[in-house]
C-alpha positions as CSV (number, residue, x, y, z in Angstrom):
1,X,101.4,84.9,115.4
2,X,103.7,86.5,112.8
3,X,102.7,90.3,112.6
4,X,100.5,89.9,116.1
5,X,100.6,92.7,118.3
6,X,102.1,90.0,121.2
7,X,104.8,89.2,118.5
8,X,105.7,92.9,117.5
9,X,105.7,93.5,121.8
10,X,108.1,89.8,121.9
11,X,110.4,91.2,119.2
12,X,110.5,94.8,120.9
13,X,111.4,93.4,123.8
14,X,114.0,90.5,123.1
15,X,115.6,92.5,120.1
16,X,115.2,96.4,120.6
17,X,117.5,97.5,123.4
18,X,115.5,99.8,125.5
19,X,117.6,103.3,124.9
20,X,116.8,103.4,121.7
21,X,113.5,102.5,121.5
22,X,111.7,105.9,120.7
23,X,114.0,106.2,117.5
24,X,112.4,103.2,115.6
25,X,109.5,103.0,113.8
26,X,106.9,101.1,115.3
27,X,106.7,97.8,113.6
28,X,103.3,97.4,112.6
29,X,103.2,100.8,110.6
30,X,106.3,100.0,108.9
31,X,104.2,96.5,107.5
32,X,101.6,98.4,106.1
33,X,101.2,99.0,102.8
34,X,103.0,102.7,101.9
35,X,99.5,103.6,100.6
36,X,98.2,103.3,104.1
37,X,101.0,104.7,105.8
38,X,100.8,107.7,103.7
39,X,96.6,108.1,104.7
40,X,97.5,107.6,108.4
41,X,100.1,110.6,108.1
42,X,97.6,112.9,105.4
43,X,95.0,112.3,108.5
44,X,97.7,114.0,111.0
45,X,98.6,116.9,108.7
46,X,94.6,117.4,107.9
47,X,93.7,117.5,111.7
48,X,96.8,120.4,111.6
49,X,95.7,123.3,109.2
50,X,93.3,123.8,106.7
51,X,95.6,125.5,103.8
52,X,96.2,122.6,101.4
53,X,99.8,123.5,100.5
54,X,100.9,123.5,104.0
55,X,98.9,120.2,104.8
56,X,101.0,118.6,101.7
57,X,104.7,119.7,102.8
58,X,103.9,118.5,106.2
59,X,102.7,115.5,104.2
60,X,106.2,115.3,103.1
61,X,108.3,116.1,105.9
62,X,106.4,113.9,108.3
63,X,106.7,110.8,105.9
64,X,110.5,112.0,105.4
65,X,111.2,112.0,109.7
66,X,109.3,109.0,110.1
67,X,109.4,106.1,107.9
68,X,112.4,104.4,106.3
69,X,111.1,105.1,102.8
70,X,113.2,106.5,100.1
71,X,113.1,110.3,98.7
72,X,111.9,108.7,95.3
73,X,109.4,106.8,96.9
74,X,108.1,109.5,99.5
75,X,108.1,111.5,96.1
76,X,106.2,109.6,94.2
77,X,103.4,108.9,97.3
78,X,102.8,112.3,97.3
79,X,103.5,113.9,94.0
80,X,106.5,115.7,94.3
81,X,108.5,115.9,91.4
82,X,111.9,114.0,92.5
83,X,113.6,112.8,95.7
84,X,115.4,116.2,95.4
85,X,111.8,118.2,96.1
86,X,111.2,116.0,98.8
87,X,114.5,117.3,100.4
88,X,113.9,121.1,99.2
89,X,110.8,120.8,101.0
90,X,111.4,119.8,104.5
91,X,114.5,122.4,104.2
92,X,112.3,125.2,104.0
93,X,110.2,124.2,106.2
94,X,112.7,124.0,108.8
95,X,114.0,127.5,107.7
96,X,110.5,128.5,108.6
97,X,110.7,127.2,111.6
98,X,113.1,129.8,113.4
99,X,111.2,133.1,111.6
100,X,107.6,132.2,111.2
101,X,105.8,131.5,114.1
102,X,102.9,129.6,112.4
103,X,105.0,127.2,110.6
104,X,106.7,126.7,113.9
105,X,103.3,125.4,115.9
106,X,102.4,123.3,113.0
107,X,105.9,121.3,112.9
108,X,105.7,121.2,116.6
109,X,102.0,119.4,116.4
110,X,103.5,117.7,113.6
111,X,106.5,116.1,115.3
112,X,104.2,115.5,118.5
113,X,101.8,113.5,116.2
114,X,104.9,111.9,114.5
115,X,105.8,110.4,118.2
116,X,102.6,108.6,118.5
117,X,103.6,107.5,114.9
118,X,106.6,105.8,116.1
């Protein structure tokens, strides 16, 4: 029963109070292994853009918003050089945000996909 989709629902329910449910997680992401987590979120950043640079820092700033992980470890899942690049990255990106209006649709997409994510 232990990792069941009726014991991830149980837990949600008896142990996650209900206003704060959209900011955790879901639970049966959070068990796979990082591997896998990082796939499911390079398949969201793919089905984004085609330029490979852009797919890789939305790589990074979607693993960054959404999972628990550490900068070292989103670091090393997607071959940034340190925990402080990880950071850099999703900075920029969100100084793009406010001036260049393609950056801006593909972190909106990006944080819509991130929701289902959760």
């Amino acid at each position: 029963m232990a990792g069941s989709r009726s014991f991830i629902e149980l837990i949600k329910r008896e142990m996650v109070p209900r206003g704060h449910e959209k900011g955790i997680a879901r639970l049966e992401e959070l068990q796979m292994p990082p591997s896998t987590v990082r796939d499911s979120m390079w398949r969201r950043a793919c089905a984004i853009t085609g330029d490979d640079k852009l797919r890789r820092k939305l790589l990074i700033y979607g693993l960054k918003k959404s999972t628990p992980f550490s900068l070292a470890q989103i670091a090393g899942m997607t071959g940034a050089k340190s925990g402080n690049a990880v950071c850099q990255v999703v900075r920029r990106l969100e100084r793009a945000r406010r001036d260049d209006p393609g950056i801006r649709a593909a972190l909106a997409e990006m944080d819509q996909k991130r929701r289902g994510f959760r």
